[in-house]
C-alpha positions in Angstrom: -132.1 -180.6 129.4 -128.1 -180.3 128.3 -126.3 -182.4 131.0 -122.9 -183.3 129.4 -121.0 -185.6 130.8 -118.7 -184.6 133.8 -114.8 -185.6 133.5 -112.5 -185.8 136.2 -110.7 -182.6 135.0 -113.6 -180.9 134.2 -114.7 -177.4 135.5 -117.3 -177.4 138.2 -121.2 -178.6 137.4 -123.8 -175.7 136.8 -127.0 -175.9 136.7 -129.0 -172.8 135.6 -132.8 -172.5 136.0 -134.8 -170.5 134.2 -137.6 -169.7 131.8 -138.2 -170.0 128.2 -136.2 -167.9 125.8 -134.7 -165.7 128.0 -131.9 -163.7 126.7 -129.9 -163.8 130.0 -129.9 -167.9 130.0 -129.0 -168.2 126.7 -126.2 -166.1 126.9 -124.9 -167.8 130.0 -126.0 -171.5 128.0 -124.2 -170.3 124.7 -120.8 -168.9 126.9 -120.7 -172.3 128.4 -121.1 -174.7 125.9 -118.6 -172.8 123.3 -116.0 -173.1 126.4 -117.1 -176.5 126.8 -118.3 -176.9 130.2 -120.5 -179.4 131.3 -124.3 -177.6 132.7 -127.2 -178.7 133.4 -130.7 -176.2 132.1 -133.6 -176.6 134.1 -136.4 -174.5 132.6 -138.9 -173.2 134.7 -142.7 -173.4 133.3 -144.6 -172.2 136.7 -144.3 -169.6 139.3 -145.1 -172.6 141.5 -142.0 -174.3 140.2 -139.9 -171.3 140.5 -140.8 -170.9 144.1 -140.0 -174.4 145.4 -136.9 -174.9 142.0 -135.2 -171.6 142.0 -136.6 -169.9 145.4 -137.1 -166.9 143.3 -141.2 -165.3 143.7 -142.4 -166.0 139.9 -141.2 -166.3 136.1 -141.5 -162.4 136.1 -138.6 -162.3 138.6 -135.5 -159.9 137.8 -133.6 -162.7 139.6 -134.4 -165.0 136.8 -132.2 -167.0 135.7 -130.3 -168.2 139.1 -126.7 -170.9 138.7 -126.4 -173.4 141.3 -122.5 -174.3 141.3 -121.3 -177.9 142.4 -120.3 -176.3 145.5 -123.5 -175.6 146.8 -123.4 -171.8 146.0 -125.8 -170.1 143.9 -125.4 -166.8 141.7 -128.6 -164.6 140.9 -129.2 -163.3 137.5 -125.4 -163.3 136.9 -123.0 -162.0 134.4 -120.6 -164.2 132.3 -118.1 -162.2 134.0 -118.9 -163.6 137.4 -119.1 -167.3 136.1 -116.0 -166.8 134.7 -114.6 -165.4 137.9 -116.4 -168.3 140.0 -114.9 -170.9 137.3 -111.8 -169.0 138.5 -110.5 -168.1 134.8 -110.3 -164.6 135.8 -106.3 -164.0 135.2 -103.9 -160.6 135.5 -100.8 -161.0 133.0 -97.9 -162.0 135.1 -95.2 -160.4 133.2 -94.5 -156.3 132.3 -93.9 -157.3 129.0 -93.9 -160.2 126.5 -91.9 -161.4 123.5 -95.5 -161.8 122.2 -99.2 -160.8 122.3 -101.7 -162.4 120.2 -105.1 -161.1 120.3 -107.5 -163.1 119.4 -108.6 -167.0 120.6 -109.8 -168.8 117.5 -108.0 -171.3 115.6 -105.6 -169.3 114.1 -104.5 -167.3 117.5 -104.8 -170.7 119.6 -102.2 -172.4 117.2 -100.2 -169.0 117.9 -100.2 -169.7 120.9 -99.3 -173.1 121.4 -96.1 -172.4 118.8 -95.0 -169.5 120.1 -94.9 -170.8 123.9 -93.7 -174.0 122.6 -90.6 -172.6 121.2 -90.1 -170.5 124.0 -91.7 -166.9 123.5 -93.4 -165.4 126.4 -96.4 -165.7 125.2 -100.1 -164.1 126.1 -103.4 -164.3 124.6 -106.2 -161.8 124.7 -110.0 -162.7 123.8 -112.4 -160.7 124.3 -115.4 -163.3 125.1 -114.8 -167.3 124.6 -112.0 -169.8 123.2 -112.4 -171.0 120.0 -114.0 -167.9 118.5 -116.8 -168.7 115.7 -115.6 -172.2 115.4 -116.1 -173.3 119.2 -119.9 -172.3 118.2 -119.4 -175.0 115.5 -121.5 -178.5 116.2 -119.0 -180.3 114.3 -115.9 -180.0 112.2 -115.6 -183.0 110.0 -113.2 -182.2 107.9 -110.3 -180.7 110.1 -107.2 -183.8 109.5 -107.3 -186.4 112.5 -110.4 -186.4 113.6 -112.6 -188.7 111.0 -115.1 -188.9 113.6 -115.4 -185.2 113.8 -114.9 -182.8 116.7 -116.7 -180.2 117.8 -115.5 -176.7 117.8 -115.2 -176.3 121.7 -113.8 -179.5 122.4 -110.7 -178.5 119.6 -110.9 -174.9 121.2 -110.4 -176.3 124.7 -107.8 -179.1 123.3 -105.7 -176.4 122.5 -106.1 -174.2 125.2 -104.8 -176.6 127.3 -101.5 -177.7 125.2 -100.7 -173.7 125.2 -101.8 -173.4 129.0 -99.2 -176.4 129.3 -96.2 -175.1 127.2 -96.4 -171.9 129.8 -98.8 -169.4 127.4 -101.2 -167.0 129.3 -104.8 -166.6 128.9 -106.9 -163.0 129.5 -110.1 -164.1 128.8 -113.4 -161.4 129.0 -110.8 -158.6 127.8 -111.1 -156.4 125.1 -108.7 -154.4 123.4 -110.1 -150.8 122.6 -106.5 -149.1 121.5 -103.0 -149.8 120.5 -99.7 -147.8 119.8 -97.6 -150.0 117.8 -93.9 -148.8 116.9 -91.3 -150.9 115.6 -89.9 -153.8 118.3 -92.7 -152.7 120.7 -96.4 -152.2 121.1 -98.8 -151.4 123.7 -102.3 -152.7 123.7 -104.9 -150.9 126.0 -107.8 -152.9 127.4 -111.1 -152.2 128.1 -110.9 -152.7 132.5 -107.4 -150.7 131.9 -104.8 -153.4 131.5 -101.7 -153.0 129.6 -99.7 -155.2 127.5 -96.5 -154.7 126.4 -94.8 -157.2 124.1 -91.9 -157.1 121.2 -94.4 -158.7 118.3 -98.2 -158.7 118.0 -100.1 -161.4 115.9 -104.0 -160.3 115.5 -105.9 -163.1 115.2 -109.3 -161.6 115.6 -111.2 -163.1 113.1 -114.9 -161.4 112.5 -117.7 -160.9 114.2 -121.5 -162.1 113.0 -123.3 -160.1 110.2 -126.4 -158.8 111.2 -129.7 -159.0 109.3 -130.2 -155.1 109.7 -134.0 -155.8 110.2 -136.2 -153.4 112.1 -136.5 -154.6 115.4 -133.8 -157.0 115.4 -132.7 -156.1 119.0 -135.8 -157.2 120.3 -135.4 -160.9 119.3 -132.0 -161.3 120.0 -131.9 -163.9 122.6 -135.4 -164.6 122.5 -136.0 -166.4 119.3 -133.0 -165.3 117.3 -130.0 -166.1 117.5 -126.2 -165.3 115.9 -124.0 -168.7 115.0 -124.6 -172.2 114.9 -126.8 -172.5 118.1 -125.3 -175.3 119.3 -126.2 -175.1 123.4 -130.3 -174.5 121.8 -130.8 -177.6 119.8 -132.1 -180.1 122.2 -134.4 -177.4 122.9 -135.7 -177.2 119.8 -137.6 -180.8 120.1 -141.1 -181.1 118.2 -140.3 -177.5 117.1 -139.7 -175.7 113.8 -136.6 -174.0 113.2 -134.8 -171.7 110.5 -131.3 -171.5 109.8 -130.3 -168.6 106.8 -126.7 -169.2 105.3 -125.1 -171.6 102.7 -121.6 -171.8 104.2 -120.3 -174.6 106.2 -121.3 -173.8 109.8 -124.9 -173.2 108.7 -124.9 -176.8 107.3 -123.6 -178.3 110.2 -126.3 -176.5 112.4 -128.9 -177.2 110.0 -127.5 -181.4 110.6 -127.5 -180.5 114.3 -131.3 -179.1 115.0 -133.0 -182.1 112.4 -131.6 -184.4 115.2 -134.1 -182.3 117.5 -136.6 -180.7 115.4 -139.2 -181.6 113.7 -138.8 -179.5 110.6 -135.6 -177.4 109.4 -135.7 -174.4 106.8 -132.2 -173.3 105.5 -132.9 -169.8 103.7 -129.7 -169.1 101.1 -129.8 -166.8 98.6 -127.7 -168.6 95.7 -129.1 -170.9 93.6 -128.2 -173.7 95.6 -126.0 -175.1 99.0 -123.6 -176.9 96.1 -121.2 -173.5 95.6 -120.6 -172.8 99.4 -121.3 -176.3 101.0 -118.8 -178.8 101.3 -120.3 -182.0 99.3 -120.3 -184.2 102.1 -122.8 -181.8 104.2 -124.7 -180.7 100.9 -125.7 -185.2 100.5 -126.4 -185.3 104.0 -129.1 -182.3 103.9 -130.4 -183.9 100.6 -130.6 -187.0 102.8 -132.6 -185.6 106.0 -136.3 -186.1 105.6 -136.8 -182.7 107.8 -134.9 -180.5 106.3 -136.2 -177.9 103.5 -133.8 -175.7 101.7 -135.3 -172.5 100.1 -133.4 -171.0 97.2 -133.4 -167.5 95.9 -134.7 -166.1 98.7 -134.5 -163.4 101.6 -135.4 -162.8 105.2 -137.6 -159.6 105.5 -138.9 -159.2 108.6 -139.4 -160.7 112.3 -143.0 -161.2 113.9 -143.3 -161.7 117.7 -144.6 -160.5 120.8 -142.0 -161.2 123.4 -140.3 -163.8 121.6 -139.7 -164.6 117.7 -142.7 -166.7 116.5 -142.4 -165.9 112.8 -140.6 -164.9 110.1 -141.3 -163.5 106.3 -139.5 -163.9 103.0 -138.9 -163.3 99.9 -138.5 -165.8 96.7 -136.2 -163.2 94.6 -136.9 -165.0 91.6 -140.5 -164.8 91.6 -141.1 -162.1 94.1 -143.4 -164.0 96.4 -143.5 -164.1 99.6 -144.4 -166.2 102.9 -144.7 -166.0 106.4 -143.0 -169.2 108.5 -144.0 -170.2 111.8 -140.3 -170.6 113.9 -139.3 -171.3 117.3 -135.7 -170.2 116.7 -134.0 -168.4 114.1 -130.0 -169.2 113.6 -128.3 -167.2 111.6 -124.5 -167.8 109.7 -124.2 -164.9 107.0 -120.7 -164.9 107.3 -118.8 -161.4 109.1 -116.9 -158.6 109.1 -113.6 -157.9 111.0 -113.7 -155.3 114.0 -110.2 -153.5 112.8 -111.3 -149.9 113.0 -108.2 -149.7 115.3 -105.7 -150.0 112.6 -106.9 -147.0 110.4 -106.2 -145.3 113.6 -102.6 -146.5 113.9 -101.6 -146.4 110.2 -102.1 -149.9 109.6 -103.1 -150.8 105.7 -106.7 -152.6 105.7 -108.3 -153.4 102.2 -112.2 -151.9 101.2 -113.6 -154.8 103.5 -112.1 -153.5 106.8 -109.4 -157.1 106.7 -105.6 -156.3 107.2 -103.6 -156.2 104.1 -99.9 -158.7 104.6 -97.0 -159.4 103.1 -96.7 -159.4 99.4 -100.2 -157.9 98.9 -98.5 -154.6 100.4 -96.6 -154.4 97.7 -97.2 -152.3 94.4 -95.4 -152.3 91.7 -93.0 -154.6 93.8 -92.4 -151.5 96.2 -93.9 -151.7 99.9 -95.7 -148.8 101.3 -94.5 -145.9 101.8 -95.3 -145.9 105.8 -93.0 -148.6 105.8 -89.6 -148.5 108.0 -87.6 -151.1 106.4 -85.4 -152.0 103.5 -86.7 -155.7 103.4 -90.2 -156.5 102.2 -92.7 -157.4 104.7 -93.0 -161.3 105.6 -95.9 -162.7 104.0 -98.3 -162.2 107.0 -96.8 -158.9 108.3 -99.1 -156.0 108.2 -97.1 -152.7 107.4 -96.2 -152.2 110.4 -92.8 -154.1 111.7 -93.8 -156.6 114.3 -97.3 -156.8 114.1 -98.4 -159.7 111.9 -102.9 -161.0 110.8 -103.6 -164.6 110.8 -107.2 -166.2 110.0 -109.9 -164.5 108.6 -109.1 -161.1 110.3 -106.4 -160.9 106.8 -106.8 -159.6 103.5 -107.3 -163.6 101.4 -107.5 -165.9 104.5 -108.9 -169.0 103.1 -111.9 -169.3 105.6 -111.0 -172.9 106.7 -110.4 -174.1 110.6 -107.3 -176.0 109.2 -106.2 -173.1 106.8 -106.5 -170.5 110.2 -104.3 -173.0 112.4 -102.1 -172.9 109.5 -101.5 -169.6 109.6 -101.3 -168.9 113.1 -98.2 -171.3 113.0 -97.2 -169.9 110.3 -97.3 -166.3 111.7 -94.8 -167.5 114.8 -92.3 -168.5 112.3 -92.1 -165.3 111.0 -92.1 -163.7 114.6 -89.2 -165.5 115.0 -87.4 -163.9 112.1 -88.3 -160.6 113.4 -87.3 -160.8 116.7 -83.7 -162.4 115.4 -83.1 -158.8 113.5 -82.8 -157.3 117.1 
C-alpha cells in the first residue's frame, strides 16, 4: 500500500482499488505520485473482494480500477484527464496573448517559469502530461545544491510549481502542442484540444521522451510488468520480489537504491564495462554496498516472456555471447531519450543529426549564422535560429544532462528573453 502522508495544503486523498499489474492503475499510480499527491492502492486479489471493496462484479471487470475521492465520490475506470479535472487542475489560458510561452514542465521550463513571472513576463507553461518531466519520476536527487538530504523529483517539481503559480505564471497541464508558426516578435502554438497561444518569445523546454527497447511484443508488457522510468509509485510493490532495472545513468541508480529497499533481489543490466563511467561515485559505492543488488556488465536485453504479464526476461553477455533467462516481477527501464522536435524541421528551425535544437554560437559557421536568419546580431547563446524562440535542458544541442544544469538554463534562457523583447 502507498499512503503518503496528507498535508494541510495537500490535494484531495485517492484511493484506487484494483488488481495486480494492470496497466490502467499504474498509469493513474505513476501520474499521481510524479505530481506528488498523496493516494492510497488497494489491490484487489478476489472477485469476493471486489464485490464487497470496489462494488464492481469480479477482477475481470472493465470497470477495474475504480478512485474513491476524499469527498465521497467515486470515478470508474477513469482517465488521468478526469482526475486531473476532479483535482480541479484543468485550466484555460486567461490572456489572448503572452510576453512568454514555455513549453515544457521539467526543471529547465519550471525555472523558466518562475523567472520569467518573477520579473514580470506574462508567463504560461504548457506540458503535455505531469510536472517535473523525467526528473519528478526520479526517487531521489542527491546531488541537486541545498538539499543534502536529498529530494525527490516530484516534491522539487511541485516546489516549484507552486513559487511560479505564486509569482502569477499559468499552468496548462494534459496539453499537447502538435504545431507552431513562429515569426519574428510572435508565435502561435496550436494544441492538441484546439487551444491557441499567442506570445512575443517561446522557450522549449521539452526535454525527451523514454527510449524504447524495440523488442517484439513490447506493447504487450507495458504496464503490466514493464515499465519506462524510475518506477518510483511501484517499489513498495515489489516486496519479496525480483526486479530488473537496464541503464547505467543516474536515474537508473537511484531506482536500482529504491527497489533493494523493497525487493528481494535487484539486477541492473548496462551495457559498458561498468556503472563507474555514467554513475555518479556516490550511487556507484552504495550499489557496491547493497547485499541485493547484482549488476551485469556487457550485456543486452533480448526478449520478454509472459502470459498476461512480464514474468521473464532473456539476455545476452556480449562478451561471451551467452545467454540467460531471469525470472522478474517488474522490468524498469532508463536508456536515456530522444527529443520529440519533428515540429521544428517543419518550421525551419536548425536541429543537429539527433533530432536536439541547435543555439546560439553552435549556429554559427565559420563565425557567420545561418542563412535563414533575420538578424544582423548573432543569436544569443540559447536562441534557436529563429528570433524569439529560445531550447533549454536536454531538448538543446550540448545540454549537460543534469537537474541543476537544466534549471540553469531555463533561467538562463529568461535573461536572454529579456534582451529580445527590449529590441522592440
Amino acid at each position: 500500500m502507498n499512503d503518503k502522508a496528507q498535508k494541510a495544503d495537500d490535494p484531495p486523498r485517492i484511493t484506487i482499488l484494483g488488481k495486480s499489474r494492470s496497466p490502467i492503475a499504474y498509469q493513474l499510480r505513476d501520474y499521481l505520485e510524479r505530481s506528488d499527491v498523496p493516494f492510497e492502492w488497494l489491490e484487489l486479489t478476489s472477485n469476493e473482494q471486489a464485490r464487497k471493496v470496489a462494488g464492481v462484479d469480479s477482477l475481470q471487470d472493465s470497470r477495474l480500477p475504480v478512485c474513491i475521492f476524499s469527498d465521497g465520490s467515486r470515478m470508474e475506470c477513469p482517465t488521468i484527464r478526469q482526475v486531473t479535472e476532479k483535482l480541479g487542475w484543468l485550466r484555460n489560458p486567461s490572456n489572448t496573448e503572452y510576453d512568454l510561452a514555455i513549453y515544457g514542465a521539467g526543471p529547465a521550463g519550471l525555472s523558466a517559469a518562475v523567472y520569467g513571472a518573477s520579473e514580470g513576463l506574462k508567463t504560461v507553461v504548457i506540458e503535455r502530461s505531469a510536472v517535473g518531466g523525467q526528473a519528478g519520476t526520479t526517487s531521489r536527487i542527491e546531488n541537486y545544491l541545498g538539499f543534502p538530504d536529498g529530494i525527490t523529483g516530484a516534491d522539487l517539481a511541485e516546489r516549484a510549481r507552486e513559487q511560479a503559480c505564486r509569482f502569477g505564471a499559468e499552468f496548462l497541464l494534459l496539453r499537447e502542442a502538435i504545431r507552431g508558426e513562429f515569426t519574428p516578435g510572435r508565435s502561435v502554438g496550436y494544441l492538441a484540444d484546439g487551444t491557441k497561444i499567442i506570445a512575443r518569445s517561446t522557450i522549449c523546454a521539452t526535454g525527451v521522451q523514454y527510449r524504447r527497447l524495440n523488442l517484439p511484443n513490447e506493447n504487450q508488457f507495458l504496464g503490466a510488468g514493464l515499465y519506462y522510468g524510475a518506477g518510483v509509485s511501484e517499489a513498495s510493490l515489489c516486496a519479496n520480489d525480483s526486479v530488473a532495472v537496464v541503464g547505467g545513468g543516474n536515474s537508473a541508480g537511484q531506482a536500482a537504491m529504491n527497489f533493494s529497499r523493497f525487493a528481494r533481489a535487484v539486477t541492473v543490466i548496462i551495457r559498458g564495462d561498468s556503472l563507474k563511467d555514467t554513475l555518479s561515485r556516490y550511487l556507484v559505492d552504495r550499489i557496491k554496498a547493497a547485499q541485493n543488488i547484482q549488476v551485469l556488465c556487457h550485456t543486452v536485453l533480448t526478449a520478454l516472456q509472459g502470459d498476461r504479464f512480464l514474468e521473464s526476461v532473456t539476455l545476452r553477455n556480449n562478451t561471451s555471447g551467452e545467454t540467460q533467462n531471469i525470472s522478474v516481477k517488474g522490468l524498469f527501464v532508463s536508456i536515456g531519450g530522444d527529443p520529440q522536435t519533428d515540429w521544428a524541421t517543419e518550421v525551419g528551425i536548425i536541429r543537429d543529426e539527433g533530432g536536439y535544437l541547435v543555439t546560439g554560437p553552435d549556429l554559427l559557421k565559420e563565425g557567420r549564422p545561418p542563412a535563414s536568419w533575420p538578424l544582423e546580431r548573432h543569436p544569443y547563446y540559447l536562441e534557436t535560429n529563429m528570433p524569439g524562440t529560445f531550447a533549454a535542458g536536454d531538448v538543446r544541442h550540448g545540454a549537460v544532462k543534469r537537474c541543476a544544469s537544466a534549471v540553469g538554463e531555463g533561467a538562463m534562457a529568461v535573461t536572454f528573453v529579456h534582451r529580445y523583447l527590449a529590441e522592440g
